[in-house]
N, C-alpha and C positions, 0 to 999 in steps of 0.2 A: 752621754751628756752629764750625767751624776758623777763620773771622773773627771771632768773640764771644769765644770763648777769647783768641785775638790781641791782641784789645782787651781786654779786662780783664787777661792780659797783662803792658803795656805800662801798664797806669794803676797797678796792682802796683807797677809798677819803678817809676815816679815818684812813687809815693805812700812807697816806701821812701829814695828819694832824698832828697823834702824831711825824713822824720822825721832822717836823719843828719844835715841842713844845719839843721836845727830843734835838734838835742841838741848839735852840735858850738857854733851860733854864736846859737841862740836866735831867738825871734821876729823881730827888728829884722833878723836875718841871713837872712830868707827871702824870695826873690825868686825871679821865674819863670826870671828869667834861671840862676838859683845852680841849681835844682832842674833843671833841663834839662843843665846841665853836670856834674852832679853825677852822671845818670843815662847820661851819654855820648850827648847830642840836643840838636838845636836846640831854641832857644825856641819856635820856629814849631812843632817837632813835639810842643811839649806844650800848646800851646796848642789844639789840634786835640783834646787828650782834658780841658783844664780850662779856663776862660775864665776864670777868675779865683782871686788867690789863697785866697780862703775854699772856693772850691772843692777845690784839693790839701788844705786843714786839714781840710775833713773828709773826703776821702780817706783822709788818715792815720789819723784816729780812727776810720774804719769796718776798715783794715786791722789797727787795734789790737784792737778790738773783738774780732775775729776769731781775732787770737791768743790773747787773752786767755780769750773763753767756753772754750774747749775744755780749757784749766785750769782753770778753774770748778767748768767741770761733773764733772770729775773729782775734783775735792778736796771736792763735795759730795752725792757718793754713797757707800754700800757701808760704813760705819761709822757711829757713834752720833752723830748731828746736833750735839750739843757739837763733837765733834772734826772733825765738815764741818764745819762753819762757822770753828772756828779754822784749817783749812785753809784754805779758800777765804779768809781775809782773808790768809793765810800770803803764796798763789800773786800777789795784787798789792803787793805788798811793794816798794819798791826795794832790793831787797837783794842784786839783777845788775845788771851794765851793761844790757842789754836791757832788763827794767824802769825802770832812771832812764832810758833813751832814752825808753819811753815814756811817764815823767810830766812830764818835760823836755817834751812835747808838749804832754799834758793842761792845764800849766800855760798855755804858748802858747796853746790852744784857749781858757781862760778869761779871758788878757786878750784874746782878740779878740772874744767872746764877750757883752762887752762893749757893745762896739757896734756889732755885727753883727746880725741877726736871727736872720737863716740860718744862724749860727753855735750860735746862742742856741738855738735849737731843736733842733739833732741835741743840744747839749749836754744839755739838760732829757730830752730818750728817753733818755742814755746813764745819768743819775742814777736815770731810773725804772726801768730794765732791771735796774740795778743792786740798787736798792733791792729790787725783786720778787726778787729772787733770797736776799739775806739774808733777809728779811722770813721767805719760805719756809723756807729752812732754822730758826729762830728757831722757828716753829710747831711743827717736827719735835720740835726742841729740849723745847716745850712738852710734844706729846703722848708723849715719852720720860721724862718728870720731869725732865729736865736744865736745863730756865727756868720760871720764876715762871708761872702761870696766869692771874694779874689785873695781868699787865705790857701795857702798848700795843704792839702785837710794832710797827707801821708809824714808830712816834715811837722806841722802841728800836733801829730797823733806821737810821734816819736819824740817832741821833746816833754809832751805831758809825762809817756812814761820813763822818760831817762831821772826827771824831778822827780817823779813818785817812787823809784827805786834809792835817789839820793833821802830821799825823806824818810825812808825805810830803814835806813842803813843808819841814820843817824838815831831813829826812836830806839832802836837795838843796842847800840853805843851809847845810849843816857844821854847825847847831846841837845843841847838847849831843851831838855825838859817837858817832852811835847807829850800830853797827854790825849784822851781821844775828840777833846772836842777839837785841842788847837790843831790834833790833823785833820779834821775837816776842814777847819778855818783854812790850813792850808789850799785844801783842795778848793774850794771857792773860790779864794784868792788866785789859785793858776788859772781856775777855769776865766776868773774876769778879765787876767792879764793875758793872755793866751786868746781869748774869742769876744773880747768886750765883754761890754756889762750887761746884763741880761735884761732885755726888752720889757715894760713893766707890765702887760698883760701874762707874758711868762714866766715874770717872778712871782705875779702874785698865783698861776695857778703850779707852781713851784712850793709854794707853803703850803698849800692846799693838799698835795701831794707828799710832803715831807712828813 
């Protein structure tokens, strides 16, 4: 057991090496050699836990993953699914360093993704993971009167997050300036335009919760 620990570890530390050497210098800047220095190891010793580099890229996105759920699942429980749910788009936001680290990745993971397979396919589990998770909360949403009844919740879940990745992509590129209130503002704003405007017994226990 104290050798599995070890080893996962040790894939840890290198999986956080490359997300730094991936946010600092970008896709083009990731090399086995850079991720191994990065982490204070030979290349030989990271070679022995990744054989390739699509291998540390999704390292990274499963140790993002990882961070990520455990903000999820918290921003959507224990209040009125309107307000899960605009939390839960809230918690991946880049609206820290630590988040643009990790869409700095995400974006990396989709040019390699590209034309990769292997790539392509954690990618496709991370969107369905995804999606099942809005989707769920959106039903909540449903059976609280807080979203439309004869809306498509799986077509609704998927075009929130196609805008929340375009909103992403632009806060990284410096377009239009958006700092972290206006992406919230954003996110308000989909959720009113996307599921109506929120019921006002569940706006106001929405501030209450905020």
């Amino acid at each position: 057991m104290a050798r599995q620990a070890d080893h996962d570890q040790r894939r840890r530390q290198f999986a956080a090496a490359a997300l730094a050497v991936i946010a600092r210098e970008g896709l083009e800047g990731l090399t086995m050699r850079d991720v191994a220095k990065e982490a204070g190891f030979t290349t030989g010793a990271l070679t022995h836990y990744f054989k390739s580099k699509d291998e540390v890229l999704i390292a990274v996105s499963e140790q993002g993953a990882e961070i990520v759920r455990p903000m999820m699942d918290e921003a959507a429980t224990g209040m009125s699914a309107r307000a899960a749910l605009r939390d839960l788009l809230y918690t991946i936001l880049p609206t820290s360093t630590a988040m643009k680290a990790q869409w700095r990745c995400w974006l990396a993971f989709w040019e390699r993704g590209v034309h990769s397979p292997q790539v392509q396919r954690v990618m496709r589990e991370r969107y369905v993971e995804y999606m099942g998770r809005v989707s769920i909360v959106i039903r909540r949403a449903q059976d609280q009167g807080e979203a439309p009844r004869d809306i498509d919740v799986e077509h609704v879940a998927r075009e929130i997050i196609a805008l929340i990745d375009g909103l992403s992509v632009q806060v990284l590129l410096g377009v239009g300036k958006f700092t972290s209130t206006t992406q919230r503002q954003f996110v308000d704003s989909l959720l009113d335009a996307r599921l109506g405007p929120v019921p006002e017994p569940a706006r106001k226990a929405s501030r209450v919760a905020g």
